[in-house]
LOLORO-5944 format. One record per residue: x, y, z of N, C-alpha, C in turn. Coordinates in steps of 0.2 Angstrom, whole numbers, padded with zeros to 4 digits, always signed. Last residue first. Layout:
# LOLORO-5944
XYZXYZXYZ;...
# end
This chain:
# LOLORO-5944
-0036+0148-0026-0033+0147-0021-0037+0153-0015;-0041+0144-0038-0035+0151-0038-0035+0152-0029;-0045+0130-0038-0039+0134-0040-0035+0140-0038;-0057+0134-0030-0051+0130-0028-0044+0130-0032;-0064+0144-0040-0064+0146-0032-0056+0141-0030;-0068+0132-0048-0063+0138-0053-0059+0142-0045;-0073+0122-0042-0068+0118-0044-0062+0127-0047;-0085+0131-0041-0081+0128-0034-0074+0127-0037;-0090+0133-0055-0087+0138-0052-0083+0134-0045;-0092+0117-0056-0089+0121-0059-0084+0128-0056;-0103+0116-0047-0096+0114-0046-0090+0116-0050;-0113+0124-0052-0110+0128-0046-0104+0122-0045;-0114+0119-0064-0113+0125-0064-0108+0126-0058;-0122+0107-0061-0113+0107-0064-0112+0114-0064;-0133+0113-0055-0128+0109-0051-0122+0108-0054;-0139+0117-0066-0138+0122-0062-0131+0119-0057;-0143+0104-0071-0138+0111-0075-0135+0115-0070;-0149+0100-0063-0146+0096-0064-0140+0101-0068;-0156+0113-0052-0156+0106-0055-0150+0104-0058;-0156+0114-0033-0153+0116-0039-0154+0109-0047;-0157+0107-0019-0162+0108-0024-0160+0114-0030;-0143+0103-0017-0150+0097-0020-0154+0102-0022;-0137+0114-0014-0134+0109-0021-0140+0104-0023;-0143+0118-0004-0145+0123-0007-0142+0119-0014;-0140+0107+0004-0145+0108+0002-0146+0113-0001;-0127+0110+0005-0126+0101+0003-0136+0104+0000;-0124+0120+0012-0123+0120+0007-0124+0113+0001;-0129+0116+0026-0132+0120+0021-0131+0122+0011;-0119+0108+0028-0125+0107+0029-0130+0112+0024;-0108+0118+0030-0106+0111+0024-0116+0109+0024;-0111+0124+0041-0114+0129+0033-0112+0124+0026;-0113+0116+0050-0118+0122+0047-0119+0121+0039;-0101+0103+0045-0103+0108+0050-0110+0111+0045;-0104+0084+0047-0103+0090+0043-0105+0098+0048;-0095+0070+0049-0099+0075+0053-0098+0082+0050;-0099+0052+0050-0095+0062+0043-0098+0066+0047;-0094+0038+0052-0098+0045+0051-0094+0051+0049;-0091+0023+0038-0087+0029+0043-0093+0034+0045;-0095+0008+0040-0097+0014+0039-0093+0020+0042;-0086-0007+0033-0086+0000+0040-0087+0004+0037;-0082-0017+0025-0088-0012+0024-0089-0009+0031;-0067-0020+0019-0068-0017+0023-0077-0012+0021;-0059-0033+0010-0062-0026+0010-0064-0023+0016;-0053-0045+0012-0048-0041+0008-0052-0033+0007;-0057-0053+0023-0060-0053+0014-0057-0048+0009;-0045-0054+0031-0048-0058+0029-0050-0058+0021;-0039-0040+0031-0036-0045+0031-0039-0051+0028;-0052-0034+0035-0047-0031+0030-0044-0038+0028;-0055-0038+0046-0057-0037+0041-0057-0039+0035;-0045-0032+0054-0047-0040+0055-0050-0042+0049;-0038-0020+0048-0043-0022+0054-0043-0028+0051;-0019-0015+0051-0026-0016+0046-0032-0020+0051;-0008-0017+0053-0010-0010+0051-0018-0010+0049;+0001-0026+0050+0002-0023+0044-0004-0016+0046;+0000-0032+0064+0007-0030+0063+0006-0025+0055;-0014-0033+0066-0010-0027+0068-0002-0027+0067;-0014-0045+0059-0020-0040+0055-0016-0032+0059;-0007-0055+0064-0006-0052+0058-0008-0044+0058;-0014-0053+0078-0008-0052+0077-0007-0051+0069;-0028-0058+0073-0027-0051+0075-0019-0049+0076;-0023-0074+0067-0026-0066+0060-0026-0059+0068;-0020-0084+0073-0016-0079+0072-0019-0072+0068;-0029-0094+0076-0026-0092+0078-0022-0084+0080;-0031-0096+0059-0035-0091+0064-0034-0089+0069;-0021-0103+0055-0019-0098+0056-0024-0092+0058;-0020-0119+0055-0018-0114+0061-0018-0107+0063;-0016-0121+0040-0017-0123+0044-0016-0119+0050;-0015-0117+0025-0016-0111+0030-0020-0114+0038;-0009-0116+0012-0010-0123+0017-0008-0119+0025;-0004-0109+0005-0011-0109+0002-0014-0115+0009;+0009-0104+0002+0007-0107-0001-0001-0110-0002;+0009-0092+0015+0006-0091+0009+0008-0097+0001;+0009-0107+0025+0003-0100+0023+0003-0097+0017;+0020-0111+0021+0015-0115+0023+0010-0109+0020;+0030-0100+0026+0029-0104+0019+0023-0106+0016;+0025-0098+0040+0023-0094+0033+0025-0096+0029;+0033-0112+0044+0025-0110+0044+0021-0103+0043;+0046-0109+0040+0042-0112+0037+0034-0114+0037;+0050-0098+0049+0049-0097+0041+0047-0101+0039;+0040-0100+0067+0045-0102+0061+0046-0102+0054;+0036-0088+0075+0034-0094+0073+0040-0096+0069;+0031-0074+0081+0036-0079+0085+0034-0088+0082;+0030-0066+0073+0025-0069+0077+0024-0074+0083;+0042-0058+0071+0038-0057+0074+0033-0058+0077;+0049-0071+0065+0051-0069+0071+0045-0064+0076;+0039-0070+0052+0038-0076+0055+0040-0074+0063;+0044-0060+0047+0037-0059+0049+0037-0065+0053;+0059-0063+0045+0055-0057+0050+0049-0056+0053;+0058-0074+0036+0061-0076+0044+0056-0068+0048;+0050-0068+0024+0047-0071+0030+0048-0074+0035;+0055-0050+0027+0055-0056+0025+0052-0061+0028;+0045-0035+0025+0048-0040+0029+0050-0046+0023;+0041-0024+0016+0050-0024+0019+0051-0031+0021;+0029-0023+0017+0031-0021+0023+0038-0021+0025;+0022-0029+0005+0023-0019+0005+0029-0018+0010;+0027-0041+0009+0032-0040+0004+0030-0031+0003;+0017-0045+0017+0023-0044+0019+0026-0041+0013;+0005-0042+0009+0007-0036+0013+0015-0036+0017;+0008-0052+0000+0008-0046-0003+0008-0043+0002;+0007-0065+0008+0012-0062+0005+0015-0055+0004;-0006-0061+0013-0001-0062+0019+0007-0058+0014;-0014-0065+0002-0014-0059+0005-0008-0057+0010;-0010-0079-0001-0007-0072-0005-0008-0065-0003;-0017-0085+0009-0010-0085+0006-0007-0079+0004;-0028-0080+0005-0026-0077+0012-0020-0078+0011;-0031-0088-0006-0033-0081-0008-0029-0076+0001;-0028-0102-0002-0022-0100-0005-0024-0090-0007;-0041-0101+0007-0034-0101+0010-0027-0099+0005;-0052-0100-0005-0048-0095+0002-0041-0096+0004;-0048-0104-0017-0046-0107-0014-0046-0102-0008;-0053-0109-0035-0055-0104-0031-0052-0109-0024;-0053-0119-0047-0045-0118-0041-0047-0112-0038;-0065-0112-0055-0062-0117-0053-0054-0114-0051;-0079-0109-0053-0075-0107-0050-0068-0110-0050;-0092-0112-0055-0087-0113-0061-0080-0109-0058;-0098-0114-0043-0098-0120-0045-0092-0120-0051;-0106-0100-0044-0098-0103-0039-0097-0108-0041;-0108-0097-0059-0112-0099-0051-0103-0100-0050;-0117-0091-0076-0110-0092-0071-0112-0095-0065;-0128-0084-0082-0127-0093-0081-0120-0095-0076;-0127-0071-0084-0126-0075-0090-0124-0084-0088;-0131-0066-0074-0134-0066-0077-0134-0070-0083;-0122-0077-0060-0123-0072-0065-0129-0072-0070;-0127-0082-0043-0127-0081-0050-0125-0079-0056;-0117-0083-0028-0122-0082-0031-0122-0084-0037;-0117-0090-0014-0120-0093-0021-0122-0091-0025;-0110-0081-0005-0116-0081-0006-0120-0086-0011;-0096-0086-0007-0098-0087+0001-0108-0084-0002;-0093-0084-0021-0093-0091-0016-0098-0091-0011;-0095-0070-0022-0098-0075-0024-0099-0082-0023;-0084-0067-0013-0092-0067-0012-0096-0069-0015;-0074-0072-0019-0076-0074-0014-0085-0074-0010;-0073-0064-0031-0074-0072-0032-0074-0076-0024;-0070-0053-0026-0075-0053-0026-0080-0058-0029;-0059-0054-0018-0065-0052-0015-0069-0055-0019;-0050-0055-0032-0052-0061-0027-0058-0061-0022;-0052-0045-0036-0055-0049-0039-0057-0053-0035;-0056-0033-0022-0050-0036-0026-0057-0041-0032;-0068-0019-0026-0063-0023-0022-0058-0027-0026;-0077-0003-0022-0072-0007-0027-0070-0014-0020;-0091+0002-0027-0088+0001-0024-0083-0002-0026;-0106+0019-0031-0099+0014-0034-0095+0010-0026;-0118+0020-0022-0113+0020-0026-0108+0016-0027;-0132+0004-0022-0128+0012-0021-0123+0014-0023;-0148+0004-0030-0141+0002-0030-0136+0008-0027;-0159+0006-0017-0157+0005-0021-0150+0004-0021;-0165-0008-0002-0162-0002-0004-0160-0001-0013;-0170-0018+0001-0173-0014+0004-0171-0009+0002;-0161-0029-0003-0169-0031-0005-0172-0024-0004;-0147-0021-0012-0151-0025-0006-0156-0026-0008;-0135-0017-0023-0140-0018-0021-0143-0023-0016;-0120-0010-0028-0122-0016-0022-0129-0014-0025;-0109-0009-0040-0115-0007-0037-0119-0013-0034;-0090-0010-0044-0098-0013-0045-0103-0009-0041;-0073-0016-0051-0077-0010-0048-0087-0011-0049;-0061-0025-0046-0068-0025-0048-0071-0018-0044;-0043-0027-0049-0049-0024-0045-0056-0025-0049;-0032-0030-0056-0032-0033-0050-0039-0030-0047;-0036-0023-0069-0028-0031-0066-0033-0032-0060;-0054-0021-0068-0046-0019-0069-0040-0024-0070;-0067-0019-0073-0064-0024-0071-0057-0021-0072;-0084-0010-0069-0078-0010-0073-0073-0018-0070;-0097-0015-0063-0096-0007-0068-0090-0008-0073;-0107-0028-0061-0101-0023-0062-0100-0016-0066;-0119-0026-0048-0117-0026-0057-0110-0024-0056;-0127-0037-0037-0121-0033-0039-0120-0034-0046;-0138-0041-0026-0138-0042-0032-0130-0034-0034;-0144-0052-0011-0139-0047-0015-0138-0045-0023;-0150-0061-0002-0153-0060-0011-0149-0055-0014;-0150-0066+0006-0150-0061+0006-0149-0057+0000;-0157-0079+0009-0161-0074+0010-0157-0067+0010;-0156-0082-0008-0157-0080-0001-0156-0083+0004;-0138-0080-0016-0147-0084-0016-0147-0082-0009;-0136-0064-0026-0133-0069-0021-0140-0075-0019;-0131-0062-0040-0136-0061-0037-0136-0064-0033;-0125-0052-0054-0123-0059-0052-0127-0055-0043;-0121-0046-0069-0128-0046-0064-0126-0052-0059;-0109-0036-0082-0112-0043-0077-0115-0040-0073;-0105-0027-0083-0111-0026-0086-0115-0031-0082;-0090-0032-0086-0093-0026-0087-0098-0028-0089;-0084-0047-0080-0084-0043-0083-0089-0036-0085;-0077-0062-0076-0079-0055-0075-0077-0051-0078;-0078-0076-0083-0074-0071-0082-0079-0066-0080;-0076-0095-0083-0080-0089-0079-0075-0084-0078;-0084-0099-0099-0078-0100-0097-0079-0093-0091;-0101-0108-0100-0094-0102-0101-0091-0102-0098;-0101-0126-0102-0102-0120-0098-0099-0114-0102;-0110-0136-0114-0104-0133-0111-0105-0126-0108;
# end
């Protein structure tokens, strides 16, 4: 008999190659997973989060495994379409809209977002840049519910220098000086 498939703190779950992914989790919330990616090429990096649903989709869409025998195969009633259903839902409903509204402004009919966010999501690639701009969000977003865009950061001088005077300080010395930072930012 299989185990029952929950996410959970600790779990290893590994994608099959070639892109061999490997993600721990850290935490599990109501609604969220917190974890650390790994590459074939790179260590783990920091923390990241996503939906649950994310991240029963990645594991779909990669195959992966967990450490303790789980795979996408125990997925059971995992359904993209009904996971975009409900993402449709949730943002119409942050958005005030109804779904005559959302619908009007696609220029469709309430009952083909009924359709959608019940999970019978015929048609609707058509449609994801119009959603994805009416809620504000990149195409992305919309789809697997996360966003791996690299943002740049552009730091000046002296953020630059001050970034390297904190690496080579040790580990002591480094709670130190956030320490006094955090005391500097209070008293304003």
């Amino acid at each position: 008999m299989k185990p029952s498939f929950t996410l959970k703190p600790g779990q290893t779950w590994t994608g099959a190659p070639p892109r061999s992914e490997v993600r721990v989790i850290g935490s599990v919330e109501k609604n969220h997973v917190v974890f650390r990616r790994k590459g074939k090429r790179r260590a783990f990096l920091t923390l990241q989060e996503t939906t649950i649903m994310g991240f029963r989709k990645w594991i779909q869409q990669s195959q992966a495994i967990s450490d303790d025998g789980l795979s996408a195969t125990d997925l059971h009633g995992f359904s993209p379409s009904r996971e975009i259903g409900q993402r449709i839902q949730l943002l119409r409903k942050a958005a005030g809209l109804s779904q005559k509204a959302f619908a009007e402004m696609l220029g469709m009919s309430r009952a083909a977002i009924c359709f959608w966010e019940t999970g019978r999501s015929s048609h609707i690639s058509e449609h994801v840049p119009r959603i994805a701009e009416i809620f504000g969000i990149s195409e992305e977003v919309f789809l697997n519910g996360q966003n791996n865009e690299t943002i740049p950061i552009e730091l000046t001088k002296d953020e630059e220098n001050i970034i390297k005077l904190y690496r080579s300080l040790s580990i002591e010395n480094r709670l130190q000086a956030i320490k006094r930072m955090e005391m500097l930012y209070i008293k304003g």
